[in-house]
MMTF fields as JSON, N, C-alpha, C and O atoms, coordinates in Angstrom:
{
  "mmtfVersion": "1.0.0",
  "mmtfProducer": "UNKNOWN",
  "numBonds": 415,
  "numAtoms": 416,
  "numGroups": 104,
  "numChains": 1,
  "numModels": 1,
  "chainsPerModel": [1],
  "groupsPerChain": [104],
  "chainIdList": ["A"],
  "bondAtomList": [4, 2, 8, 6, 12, 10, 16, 14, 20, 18, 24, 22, 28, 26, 32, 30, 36, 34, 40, 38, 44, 42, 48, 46, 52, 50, 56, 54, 60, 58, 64, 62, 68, 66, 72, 70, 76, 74, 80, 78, 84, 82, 88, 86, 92, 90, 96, 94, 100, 98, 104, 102, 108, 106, 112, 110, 116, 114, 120, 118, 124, 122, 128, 126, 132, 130, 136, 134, 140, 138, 144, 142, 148, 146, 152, 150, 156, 154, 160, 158, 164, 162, 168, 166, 172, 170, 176, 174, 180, 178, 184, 182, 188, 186, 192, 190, 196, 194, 200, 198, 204, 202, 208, 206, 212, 210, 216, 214, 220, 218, 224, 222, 228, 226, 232, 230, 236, 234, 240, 238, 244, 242, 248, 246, 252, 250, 256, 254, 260, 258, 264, 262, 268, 266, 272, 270, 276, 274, 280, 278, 284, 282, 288, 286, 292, 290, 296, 294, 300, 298, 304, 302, 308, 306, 312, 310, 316, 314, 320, 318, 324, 322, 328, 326, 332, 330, 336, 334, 340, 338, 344, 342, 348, 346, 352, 350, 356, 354, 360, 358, 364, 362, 368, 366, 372, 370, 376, 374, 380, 378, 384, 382, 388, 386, 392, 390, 396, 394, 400, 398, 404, 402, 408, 406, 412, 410],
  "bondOrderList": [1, 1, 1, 1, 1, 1, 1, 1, 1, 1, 1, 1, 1, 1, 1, 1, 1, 1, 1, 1, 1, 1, 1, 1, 1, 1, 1, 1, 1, 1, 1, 1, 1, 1, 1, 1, 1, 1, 1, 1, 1, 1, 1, 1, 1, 1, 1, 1, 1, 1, 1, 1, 1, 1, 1, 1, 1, 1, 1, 1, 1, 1, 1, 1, 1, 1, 1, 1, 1, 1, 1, 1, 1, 1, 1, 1, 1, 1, 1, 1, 1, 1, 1, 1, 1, 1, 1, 1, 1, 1, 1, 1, 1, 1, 1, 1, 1, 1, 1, 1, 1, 1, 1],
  "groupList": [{"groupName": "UNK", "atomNameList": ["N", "CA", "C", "O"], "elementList": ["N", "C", "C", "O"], "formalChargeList": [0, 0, 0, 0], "bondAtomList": [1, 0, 2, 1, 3, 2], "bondOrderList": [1, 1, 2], "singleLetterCode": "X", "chemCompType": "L-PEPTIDE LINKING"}],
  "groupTypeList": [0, 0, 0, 0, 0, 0, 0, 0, 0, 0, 0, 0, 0, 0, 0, 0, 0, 0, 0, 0, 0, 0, 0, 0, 0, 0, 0, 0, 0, 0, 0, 0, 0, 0, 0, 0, 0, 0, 0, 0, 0, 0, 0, 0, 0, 0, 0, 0, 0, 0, 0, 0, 0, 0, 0, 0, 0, 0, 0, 0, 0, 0, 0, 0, 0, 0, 0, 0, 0, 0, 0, 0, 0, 0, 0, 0, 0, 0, 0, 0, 0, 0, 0, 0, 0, 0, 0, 0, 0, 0, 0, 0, 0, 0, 0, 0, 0, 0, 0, 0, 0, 0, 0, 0],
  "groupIdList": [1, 2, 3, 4, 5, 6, 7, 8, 9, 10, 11, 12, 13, 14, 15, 16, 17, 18, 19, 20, 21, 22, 23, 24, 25, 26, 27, 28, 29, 30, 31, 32, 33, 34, 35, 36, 37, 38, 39, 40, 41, 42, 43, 44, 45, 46, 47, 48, 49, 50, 51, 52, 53, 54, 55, 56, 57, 58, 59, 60, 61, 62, 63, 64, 65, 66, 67, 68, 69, 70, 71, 72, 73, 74, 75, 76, 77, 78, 79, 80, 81, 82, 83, 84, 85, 86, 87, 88, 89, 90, 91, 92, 93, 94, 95, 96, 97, 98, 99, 100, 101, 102, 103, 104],
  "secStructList": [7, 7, 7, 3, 3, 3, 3, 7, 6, 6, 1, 5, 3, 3, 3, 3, 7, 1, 1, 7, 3, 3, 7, 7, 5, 7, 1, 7, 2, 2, 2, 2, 2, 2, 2, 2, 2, 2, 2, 2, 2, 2, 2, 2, 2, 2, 2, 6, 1, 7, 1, 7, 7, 7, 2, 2, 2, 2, 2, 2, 2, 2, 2, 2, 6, 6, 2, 2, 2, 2, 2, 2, 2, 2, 7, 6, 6, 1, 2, 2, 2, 2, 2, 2, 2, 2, 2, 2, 2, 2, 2, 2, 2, 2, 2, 2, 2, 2, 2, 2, 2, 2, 6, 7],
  "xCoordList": [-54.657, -55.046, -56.125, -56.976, -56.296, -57.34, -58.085, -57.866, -59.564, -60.7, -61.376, -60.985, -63.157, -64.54, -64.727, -64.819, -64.742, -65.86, -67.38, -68.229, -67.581, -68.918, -68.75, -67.936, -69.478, -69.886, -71.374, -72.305, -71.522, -73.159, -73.486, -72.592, -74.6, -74.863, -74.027, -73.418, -74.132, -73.063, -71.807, -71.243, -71.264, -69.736, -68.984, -67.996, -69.225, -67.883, -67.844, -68.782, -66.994, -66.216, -65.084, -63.965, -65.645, -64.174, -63.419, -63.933, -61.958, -60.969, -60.266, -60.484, -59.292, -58.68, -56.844, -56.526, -56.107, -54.793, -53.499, -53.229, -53.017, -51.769, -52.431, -52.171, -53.586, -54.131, -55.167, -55.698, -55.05, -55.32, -57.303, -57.373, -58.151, -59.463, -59.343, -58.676, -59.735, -59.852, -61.411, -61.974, -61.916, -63.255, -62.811, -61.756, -63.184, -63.165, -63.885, -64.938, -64.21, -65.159, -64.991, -64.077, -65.855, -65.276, -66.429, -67.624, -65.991, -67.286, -66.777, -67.502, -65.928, -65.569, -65.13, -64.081, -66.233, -65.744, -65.003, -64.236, -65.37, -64.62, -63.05, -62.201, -62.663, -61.451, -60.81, -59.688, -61.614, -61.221, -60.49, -59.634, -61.011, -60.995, -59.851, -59.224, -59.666, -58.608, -57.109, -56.022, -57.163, -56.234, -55.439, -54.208, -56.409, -56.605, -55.839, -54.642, -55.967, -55.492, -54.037, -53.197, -53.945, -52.377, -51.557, -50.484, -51.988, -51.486, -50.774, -49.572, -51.774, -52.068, -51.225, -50.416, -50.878, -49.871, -47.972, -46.935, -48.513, -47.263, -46.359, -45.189, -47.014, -46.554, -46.089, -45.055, -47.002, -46.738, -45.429, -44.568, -45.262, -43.992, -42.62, -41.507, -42.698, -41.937, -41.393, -40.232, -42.76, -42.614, -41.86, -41.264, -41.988, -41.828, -40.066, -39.451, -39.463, -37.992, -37.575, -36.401, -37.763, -37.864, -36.425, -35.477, -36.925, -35.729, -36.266, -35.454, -37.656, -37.856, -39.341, -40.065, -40.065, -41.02, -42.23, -43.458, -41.711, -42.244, -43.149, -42.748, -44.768, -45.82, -45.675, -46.366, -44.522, -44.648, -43.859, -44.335, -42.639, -41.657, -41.936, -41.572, -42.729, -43.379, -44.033, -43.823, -44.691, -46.342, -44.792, -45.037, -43.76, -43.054, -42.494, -42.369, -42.023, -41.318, -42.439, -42.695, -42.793, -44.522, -44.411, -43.883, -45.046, -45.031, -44.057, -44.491, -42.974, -41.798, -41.379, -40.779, -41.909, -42.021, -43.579, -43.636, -44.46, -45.626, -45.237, -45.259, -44.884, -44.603, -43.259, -43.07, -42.322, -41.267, -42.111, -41.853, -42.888, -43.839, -44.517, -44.605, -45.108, -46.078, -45.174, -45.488, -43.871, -42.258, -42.567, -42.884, -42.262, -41.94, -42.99, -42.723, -44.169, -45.164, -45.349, -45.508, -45.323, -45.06, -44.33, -44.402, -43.356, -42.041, -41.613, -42.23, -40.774, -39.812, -40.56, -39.888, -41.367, -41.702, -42.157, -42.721, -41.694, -41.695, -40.416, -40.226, -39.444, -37.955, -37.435, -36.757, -37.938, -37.206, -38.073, -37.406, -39.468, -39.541, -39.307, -39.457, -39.02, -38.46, -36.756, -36.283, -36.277, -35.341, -35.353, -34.442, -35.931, -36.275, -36.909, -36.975, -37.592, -37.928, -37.053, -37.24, -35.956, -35.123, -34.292, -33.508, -34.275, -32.727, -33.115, -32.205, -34.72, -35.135, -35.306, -35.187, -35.663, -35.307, -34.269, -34.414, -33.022, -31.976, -31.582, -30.488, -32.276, -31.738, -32.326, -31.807, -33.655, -34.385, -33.801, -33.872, -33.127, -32.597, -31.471, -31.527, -30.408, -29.51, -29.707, -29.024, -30.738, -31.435, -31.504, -30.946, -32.631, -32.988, -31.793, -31.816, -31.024, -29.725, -29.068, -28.775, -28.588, -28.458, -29.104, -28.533, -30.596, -31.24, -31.193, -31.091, -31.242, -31.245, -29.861, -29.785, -28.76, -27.393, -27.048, -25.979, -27.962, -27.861, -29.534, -29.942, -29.983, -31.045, -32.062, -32.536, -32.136, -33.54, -34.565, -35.509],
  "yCoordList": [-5.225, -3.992, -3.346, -4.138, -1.826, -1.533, -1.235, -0.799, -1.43, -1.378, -1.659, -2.243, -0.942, -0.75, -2.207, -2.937, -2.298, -4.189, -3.82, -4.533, -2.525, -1.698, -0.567, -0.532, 0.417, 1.277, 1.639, 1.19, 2.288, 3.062, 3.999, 4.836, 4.385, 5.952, 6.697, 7.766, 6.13, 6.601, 6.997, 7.432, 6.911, 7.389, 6.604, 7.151, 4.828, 3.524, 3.239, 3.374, 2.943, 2.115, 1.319, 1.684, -0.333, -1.298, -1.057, -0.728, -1.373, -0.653, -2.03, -2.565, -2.415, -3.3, -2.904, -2.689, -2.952, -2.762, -3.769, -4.265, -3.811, -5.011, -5.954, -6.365, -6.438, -7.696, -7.878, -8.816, -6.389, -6.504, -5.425, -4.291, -5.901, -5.491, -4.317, -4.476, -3.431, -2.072, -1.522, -1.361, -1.279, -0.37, 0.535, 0.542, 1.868, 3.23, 3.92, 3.286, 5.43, 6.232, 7.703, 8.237, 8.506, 9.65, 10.611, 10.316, 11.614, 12.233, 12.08, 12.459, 11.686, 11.602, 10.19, 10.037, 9.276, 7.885, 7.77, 6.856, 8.959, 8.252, 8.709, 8.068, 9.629, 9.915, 8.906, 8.444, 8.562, 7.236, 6.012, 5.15, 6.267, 4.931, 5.193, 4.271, 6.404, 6.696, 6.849, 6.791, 6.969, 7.39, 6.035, 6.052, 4.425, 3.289, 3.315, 3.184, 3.387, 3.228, 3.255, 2.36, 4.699, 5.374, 4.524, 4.04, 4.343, 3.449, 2.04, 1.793, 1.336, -0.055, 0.112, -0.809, 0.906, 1.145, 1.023, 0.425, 2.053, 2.64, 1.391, 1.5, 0.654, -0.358, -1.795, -2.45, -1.789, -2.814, -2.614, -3.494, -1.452, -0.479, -0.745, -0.828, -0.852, -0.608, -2.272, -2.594, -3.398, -4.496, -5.383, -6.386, -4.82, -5.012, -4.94, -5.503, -4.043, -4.01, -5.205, -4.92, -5.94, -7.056, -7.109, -7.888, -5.627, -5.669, -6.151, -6.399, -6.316, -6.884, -7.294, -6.375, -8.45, -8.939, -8.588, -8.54, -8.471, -7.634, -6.56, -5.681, -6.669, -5.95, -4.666, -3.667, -4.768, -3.268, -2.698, -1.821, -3.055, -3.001, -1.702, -0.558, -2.72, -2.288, -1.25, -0.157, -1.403, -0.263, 1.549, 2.647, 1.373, 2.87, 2.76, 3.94, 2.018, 2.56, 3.304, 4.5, 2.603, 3.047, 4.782, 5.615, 5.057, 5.928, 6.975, 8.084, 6.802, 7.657, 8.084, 9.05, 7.054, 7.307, 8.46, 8.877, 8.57, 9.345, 10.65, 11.714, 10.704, 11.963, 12.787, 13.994, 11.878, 12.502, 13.079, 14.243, 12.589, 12.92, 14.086, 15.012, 14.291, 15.395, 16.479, 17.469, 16.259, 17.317, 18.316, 19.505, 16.984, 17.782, 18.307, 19.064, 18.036, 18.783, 20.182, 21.249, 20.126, 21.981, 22.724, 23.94, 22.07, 23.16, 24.051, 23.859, 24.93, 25.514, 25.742, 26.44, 25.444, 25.297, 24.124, 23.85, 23.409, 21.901, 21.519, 20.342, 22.311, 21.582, 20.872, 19.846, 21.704, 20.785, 19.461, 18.447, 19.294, 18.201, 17.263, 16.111, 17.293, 16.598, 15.884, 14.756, 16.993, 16.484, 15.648, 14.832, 15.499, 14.584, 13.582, 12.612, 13.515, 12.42, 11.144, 9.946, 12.221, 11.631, 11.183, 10.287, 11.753, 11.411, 10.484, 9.846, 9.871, 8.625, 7.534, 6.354, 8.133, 7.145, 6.261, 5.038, 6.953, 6.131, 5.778, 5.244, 5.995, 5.491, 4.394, 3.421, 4.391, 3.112, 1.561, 0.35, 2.629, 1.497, 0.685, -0.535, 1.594, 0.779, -0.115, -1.138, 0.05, -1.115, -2.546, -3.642, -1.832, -2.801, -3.706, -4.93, -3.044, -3.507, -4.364, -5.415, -4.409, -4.949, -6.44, -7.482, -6.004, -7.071, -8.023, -9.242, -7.658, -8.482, -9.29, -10.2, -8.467, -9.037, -10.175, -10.785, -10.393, -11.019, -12.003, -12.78, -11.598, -12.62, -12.822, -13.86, -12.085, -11.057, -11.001, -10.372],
  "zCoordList": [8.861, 8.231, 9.092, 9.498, 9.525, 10.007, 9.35, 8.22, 10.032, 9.167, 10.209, 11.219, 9.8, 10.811, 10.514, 9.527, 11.866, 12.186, 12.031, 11.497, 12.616, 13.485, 14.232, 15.155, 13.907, 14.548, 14.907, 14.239, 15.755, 16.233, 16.358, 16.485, 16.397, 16.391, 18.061, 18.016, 18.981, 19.869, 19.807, 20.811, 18.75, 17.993, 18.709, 19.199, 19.056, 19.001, 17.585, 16.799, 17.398, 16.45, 16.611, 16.972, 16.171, 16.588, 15.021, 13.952, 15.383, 14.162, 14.819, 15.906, 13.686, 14.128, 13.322, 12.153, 14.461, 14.277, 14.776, 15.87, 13.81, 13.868, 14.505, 15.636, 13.56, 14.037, 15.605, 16.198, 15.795, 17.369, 17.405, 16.93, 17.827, 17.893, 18.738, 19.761, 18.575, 19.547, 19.203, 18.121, 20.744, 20.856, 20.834, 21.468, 20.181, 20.453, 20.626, 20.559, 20.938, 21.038, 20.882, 21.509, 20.03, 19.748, 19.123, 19.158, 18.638, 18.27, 16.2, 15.28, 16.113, 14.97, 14.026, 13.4, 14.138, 13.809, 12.529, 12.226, 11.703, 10.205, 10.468, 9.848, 11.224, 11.542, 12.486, 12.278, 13.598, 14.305, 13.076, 13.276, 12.178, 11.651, 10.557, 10.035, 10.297, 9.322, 10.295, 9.721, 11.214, 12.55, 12.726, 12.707, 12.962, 13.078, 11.676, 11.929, 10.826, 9.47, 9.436, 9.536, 9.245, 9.611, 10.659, 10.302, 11.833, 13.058, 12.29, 12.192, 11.861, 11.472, 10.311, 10.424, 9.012, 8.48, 9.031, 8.745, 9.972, 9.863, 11.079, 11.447, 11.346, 12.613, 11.126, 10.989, 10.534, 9.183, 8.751, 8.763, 8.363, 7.525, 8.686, 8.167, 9.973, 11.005, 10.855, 10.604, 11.12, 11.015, 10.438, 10.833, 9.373, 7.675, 7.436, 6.53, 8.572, 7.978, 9.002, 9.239, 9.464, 9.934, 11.187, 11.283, 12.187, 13.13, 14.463, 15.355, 14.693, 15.561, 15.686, 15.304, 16.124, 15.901, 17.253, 17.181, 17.932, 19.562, 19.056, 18.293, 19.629, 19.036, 19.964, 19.766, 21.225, 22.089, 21.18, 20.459, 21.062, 20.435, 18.869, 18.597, 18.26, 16.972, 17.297, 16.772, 17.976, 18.48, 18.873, 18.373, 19.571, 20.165, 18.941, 18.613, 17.944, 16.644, 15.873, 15.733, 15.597, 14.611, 14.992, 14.255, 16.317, 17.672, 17.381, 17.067, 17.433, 17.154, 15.497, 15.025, 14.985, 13.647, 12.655, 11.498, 13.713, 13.312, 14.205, 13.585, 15.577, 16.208, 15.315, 15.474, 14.306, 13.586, 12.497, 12.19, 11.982, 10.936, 11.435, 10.628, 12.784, 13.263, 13.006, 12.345, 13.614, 14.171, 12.89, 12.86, 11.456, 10.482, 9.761, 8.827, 10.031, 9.496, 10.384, 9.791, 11.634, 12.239, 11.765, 11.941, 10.969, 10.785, 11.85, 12.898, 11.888, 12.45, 13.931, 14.69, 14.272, 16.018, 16.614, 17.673, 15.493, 15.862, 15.625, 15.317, 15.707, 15.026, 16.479, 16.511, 17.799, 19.023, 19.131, 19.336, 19.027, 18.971, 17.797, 18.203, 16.583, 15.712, 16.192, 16.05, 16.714, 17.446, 18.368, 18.235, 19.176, 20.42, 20.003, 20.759, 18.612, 18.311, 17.418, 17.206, 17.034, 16.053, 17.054, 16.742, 18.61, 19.201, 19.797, 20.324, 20.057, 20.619, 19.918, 20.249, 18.694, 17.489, 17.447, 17.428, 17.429, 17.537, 18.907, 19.088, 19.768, 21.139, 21.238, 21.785, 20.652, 20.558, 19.755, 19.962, 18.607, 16.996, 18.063, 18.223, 18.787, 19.636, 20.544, 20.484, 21.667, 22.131, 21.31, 21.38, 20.392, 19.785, 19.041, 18.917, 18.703, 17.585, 18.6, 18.03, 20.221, 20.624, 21.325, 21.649, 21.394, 21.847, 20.295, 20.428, 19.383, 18.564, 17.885, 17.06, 18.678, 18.518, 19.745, 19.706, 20.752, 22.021, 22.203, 23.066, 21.232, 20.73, 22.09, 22.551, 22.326, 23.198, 22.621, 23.099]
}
């Protein structure tokens, strides 16, 4: 789960995602940390349908799954990239569908 280990008045904050410790730095730590949140969610949720256990793996689904989310929150001048995200989406699911049919 992400969540602040620590932060300082210098605007770091460690956030920790899919288990994994990250320093950051920014002028906006509580957003750092809600960002870390969303991330650390949405890689769980990805995890969770249990198609592949690979944390890169997880980390470009997650990835492709929040930039589809960005697509559709622009609406209509985001519709080409919603597309490109949906058409990597599944270019990705096939990979994967195969590495996991050939036990990769």
């Amino acid at each position: 789960m992400a969540e602040e280990q620590r932060g300082d008045a210098a605007g770091y904050v460690t956030v920790e995602i899919y288990d994994q410790i990250y320093h950051l730095s920014g002028q906006n730590t509580e957003q750092i940390r809600e960002l870390a949140a969303r991330v650390d969610a949405k890689m769980r949720a990805v995890a969770a349908q249990g198609r592949t256990v690979d944390s890169l793996r997880v980390a470009v689904l997650a990835a492709l799954n929040l930039a589809d989310e960005l697509a559709q929150a622009g609406g209509a001048d985001a519709l080409l990239g919603h597309a490109r995200a949906a058409n990597l989406r599944g270019l990705l699911d096939e990979v994967l569908e195969e590495d996991w049919k050939t036990g990769s």
